[in-house]
C-alpha positions in Angstrom: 28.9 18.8 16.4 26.7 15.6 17.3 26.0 14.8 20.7 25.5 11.4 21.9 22.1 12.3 22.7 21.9 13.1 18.7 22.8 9.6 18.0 20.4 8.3 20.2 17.4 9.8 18.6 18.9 9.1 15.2 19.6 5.4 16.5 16.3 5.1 18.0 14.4 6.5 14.9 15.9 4.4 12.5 15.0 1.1 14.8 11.4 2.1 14.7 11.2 2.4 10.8 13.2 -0.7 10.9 10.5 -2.5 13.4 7.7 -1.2 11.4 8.8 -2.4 8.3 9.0 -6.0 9.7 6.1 -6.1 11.0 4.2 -4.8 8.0 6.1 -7.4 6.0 4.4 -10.0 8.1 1.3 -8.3 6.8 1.8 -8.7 3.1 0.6 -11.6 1.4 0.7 -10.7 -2.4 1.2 -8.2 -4.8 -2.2 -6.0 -4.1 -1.0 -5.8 0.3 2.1 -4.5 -0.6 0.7 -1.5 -3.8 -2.4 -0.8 -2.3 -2.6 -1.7 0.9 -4.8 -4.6 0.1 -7.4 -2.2 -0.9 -8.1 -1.6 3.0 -7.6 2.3 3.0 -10.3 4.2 3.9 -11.1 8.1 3.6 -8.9 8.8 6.4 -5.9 7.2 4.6 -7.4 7.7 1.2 -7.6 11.6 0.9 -3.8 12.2 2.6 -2.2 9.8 -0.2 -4.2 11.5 -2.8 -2.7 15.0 -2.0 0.7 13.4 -1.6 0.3 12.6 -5.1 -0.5 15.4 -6.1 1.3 18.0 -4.0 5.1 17.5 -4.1 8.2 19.7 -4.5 8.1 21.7 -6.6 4.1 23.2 -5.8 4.7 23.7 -2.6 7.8 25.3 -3.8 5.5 27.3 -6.4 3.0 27.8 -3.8 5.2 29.5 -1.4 6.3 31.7 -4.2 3.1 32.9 -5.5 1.9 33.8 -1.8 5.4 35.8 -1.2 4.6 37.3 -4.4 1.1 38.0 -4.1 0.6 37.9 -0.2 -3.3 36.5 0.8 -4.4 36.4 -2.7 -1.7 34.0 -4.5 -2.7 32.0 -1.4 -6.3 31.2 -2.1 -5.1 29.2 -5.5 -2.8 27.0 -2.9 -5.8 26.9 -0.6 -8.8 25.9 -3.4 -6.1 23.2 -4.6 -6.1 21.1 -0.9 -10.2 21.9 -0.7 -10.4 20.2 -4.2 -8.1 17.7 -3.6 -9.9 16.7 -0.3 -13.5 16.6 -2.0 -12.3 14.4 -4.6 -11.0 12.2 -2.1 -14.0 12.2 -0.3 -16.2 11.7 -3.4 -14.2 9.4 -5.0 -12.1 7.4 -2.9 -14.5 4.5 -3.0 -15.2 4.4 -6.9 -11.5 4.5 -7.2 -10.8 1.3 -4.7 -13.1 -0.6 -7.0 -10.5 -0.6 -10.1 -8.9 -3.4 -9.9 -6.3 -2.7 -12.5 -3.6 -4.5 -9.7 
């Protein structure tokens, strides 16, 4: 059963996506602001949307599998994955903001 103090912090967390979505769309201008952020990401923003990408659902529900099946060792796959995705990110990220296929 809810409590009002649930629907307060359901309340309040809903008027702060809300809030933040106005004032982003304040922000956007054209078509490239809202896609790509304008092309003003940088590494720090870069390499997280990169693994988001890549990482969804279903391998983190296959990498949760192979490390209950393989304890530490089906772990280093899920492991070498994020260090690869991260050093592409870092490598890359800027070569990749020059497309301007948007």
């Amino acid at each position: 059963m809810l409590t009002i103090l649930d629907f307060v912090i359901i309340f309040t967390y809903f008027a702060v996506l809300i809030g933040i979505g106005y004032l982003s769309a304040k922000k956007i201008n054209n078509e490239a602001d809202f896609l790509v952020a304008g092309r003003r990401l940088g590494h720090g923003l870069y390499v997280p949307a990169m693994a988001a990408v890549v990482l969804g659902g279903a391998s983190t529900l296959g990498s949760a599998s192979l490390g209950y099946k393989h304890g530490i060792s089906g772990m280093w796959l899920v492991f070498m994955i994020g260090l690869g995705i991260m050093g592409m990110g870092f490598l890359f990220s800027k070569k990749i903001n020059q497309f301007r296929s948007l």
